[in-house]
C-alpha positions, 0 to 999 in steps of 0.5 A, spaced: 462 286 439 455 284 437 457 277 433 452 272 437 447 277 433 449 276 427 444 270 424 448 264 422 447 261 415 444 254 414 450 252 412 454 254 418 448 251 422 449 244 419 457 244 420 456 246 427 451 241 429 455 236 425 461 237 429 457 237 435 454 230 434 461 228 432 464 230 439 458 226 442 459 220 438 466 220 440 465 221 447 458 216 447 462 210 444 467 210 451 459 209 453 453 206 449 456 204 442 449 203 440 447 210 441 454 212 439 453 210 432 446 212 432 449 219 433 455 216 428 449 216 422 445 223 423 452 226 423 453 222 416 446 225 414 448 232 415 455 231 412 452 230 406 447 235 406 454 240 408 457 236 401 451 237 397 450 245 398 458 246 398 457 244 391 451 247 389 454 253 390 461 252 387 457 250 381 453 255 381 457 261 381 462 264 374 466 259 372 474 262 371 477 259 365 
């Protein structure tokens, strides 16, 4: 019921303003191809970002053998 109050993490945060700025880069390319790949880039930064804690915290927990 209350779910807008629950905080959302960083990295749930980095995925929705990545998918964001995807979705106005696509509708900025009908438009601006210039702006639509400066939106293009700052996506790609945060998606490494998104990869690099993915990964931390794959890494960072208990390996099954």
């Amino acid at each position: 019921m209350f779910a807008w109050l629950r905080n959302k993490t960083k990295l749930q945060r980095l995925q929705s303003s990545y998918c964001k700025l995807m979705k106005n880069a696509y509708n900025m390319a009908l438009k601006d191809k210039g702006k639509s790949d400066l939106l293009h880039k700052e996506a790609c930064d945060i998606l490494t970002e998104i990869k690099k804690m993915e990964s931390n915290t794959s890494s960072s927990g208990t390996s099954h053998l």
